[in-house]
Phi, psi and omega in degrees: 000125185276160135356302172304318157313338205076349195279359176280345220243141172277159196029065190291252180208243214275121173201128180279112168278109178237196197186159159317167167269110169278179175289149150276344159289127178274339184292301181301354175262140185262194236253349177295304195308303162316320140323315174266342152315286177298001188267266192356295179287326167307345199246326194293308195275349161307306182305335180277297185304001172252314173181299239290135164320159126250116215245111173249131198267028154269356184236015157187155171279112203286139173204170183088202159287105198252094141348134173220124180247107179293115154252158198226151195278295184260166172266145161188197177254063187267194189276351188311312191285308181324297205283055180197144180255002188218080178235157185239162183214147189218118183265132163274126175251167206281170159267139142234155227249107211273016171283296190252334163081051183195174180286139191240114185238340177280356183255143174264154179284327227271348189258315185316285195287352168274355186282288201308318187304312182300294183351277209295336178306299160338296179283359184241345165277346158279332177311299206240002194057239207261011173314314186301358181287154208031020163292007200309306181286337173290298182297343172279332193255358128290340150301324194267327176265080104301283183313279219288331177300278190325336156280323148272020180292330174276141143191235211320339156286359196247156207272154180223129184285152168217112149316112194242064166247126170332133184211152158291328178264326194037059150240191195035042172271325169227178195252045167219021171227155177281351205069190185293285231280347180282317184298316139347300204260324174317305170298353165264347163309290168323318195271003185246359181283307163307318168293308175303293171007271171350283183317320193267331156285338174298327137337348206042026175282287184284124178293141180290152187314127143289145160332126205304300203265049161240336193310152138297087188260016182294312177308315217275162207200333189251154201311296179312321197297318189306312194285354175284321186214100189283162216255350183265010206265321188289014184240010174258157186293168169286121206297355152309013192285303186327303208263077150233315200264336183303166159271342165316351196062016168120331160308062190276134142278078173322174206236093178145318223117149043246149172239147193305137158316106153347135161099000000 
């Protein structure tokens, strides 16, 4: 994709997101369907954290030259892509049930993310005992990026096999991922790493960050320096990105704490 399109260029304008049409419950989708949900709102906050406007055509009407980017379960030619002359399209793949090796359309997601919901309940009450009583709502909004891991990890054109038989450990549901709770517990290593940070510049220990396109990467000189910063490092969002995609607001559980409170 070239420099003309824009999608290279920061703070390019406008760019129209559409997608199939899903349910409006999200409770009511099944688990492919859900996949282009959490696809969705993933491609809407990249596009917001690199400068770009983001345009949903249920909530005003587009005209003129617009960039668009379509997702879709299948490829196909819709009319959606007609009304636009620069539209791009990103096919979405099935879930399938590595059981049977087939599309898994009889599981709902509201059953999906109450399964994934027990799981960690299950593993933090062997972990912490009855410490987990009244985490309830905590343990939901780690269900759910449970779910959104086991769902994007790949992506998005490639089909994702899931082991859907209830399990206790949350491994082996597919064979190309390390699982959620591995991912999880990294990010959340990053995200207390980033908070000190913070803390420490609010403090004056640390002088605050300059802007990514002012640095001198011209200094770093020794081999380890180049290679922390490869030129593909400098196309990542600013890492408020992590608490934008959490569901937590930002609340990571660090490994000591901190943990929802007993009661």
């Amino acid at each position: 994709m070239d420099q003309e399109h824009g999608l290279r260029t920061y703070g390019y304008g406008e760019i129209l997101l559409t997608s199939g049409t899903l349910p409006s419950d999200i409770n009511e989708m099944n688990l492919s369907q859900l996949r282009l949900h959490y696809l969705r709102s993933l491609v809407s906050n990249l596009l917001e954290c690199n400068g770009y406007t983001v345009i949903h055509p249920q909530e005003r009407q587009v005209s003129g030259s617009v960039i668009q980017i379509h997702l879709a379960l299948s490829s196909s030619n819709s009319a959606l892509l007609n009304r636009h002359e620069e539209s791009f399209q990103v096919v979405c793949a099935s879930v399938v049930n590595s059981k049977h090796d087939a599309k898994e359309d009889s599981l709902f997601a509201r059953h999906y993310l109450k399964q994934r919901t027990k799981e960690l309940e299950l593993m933090s009450r062997h972990k912490y005992g009855e410490q987990v009583v009244g985490w309830g709502e905590y343990l939901q909004q780690l269900g759910e990026a449970v779910v959104k891991v086991d769902l994007l990890h790949v992506k998005p054109g490639k089909v994702i096999p899931l082991d859907l038989q209830p399990t206790t450990s949350g491994r082996g549901r597919h064979t190309s991922c390390k699982g959620a709770a591995f991912v999880l517990y990294n990010c959340a290593r990053l995200a207390a790493i980033c908070k000190q940070f913070y803390d420490k510049v609010a403090e004056g220990y640390y002088p605050h960050l300059i802007p990514l396109q002012d640095v001198d990467f011209s200094l770093l000189k020794q081999e380890t320096e180049q290679e922390a910063s490869h030129p593909r490092l400098q196309n990542v969002p600013h890492p408020i990105i992590l608490a934008r995609l959490h569901p937590c607001g930002g609340s990571w559980a660090t490994p000591g704490g901190p943990y929802p409170k007993g009661g």
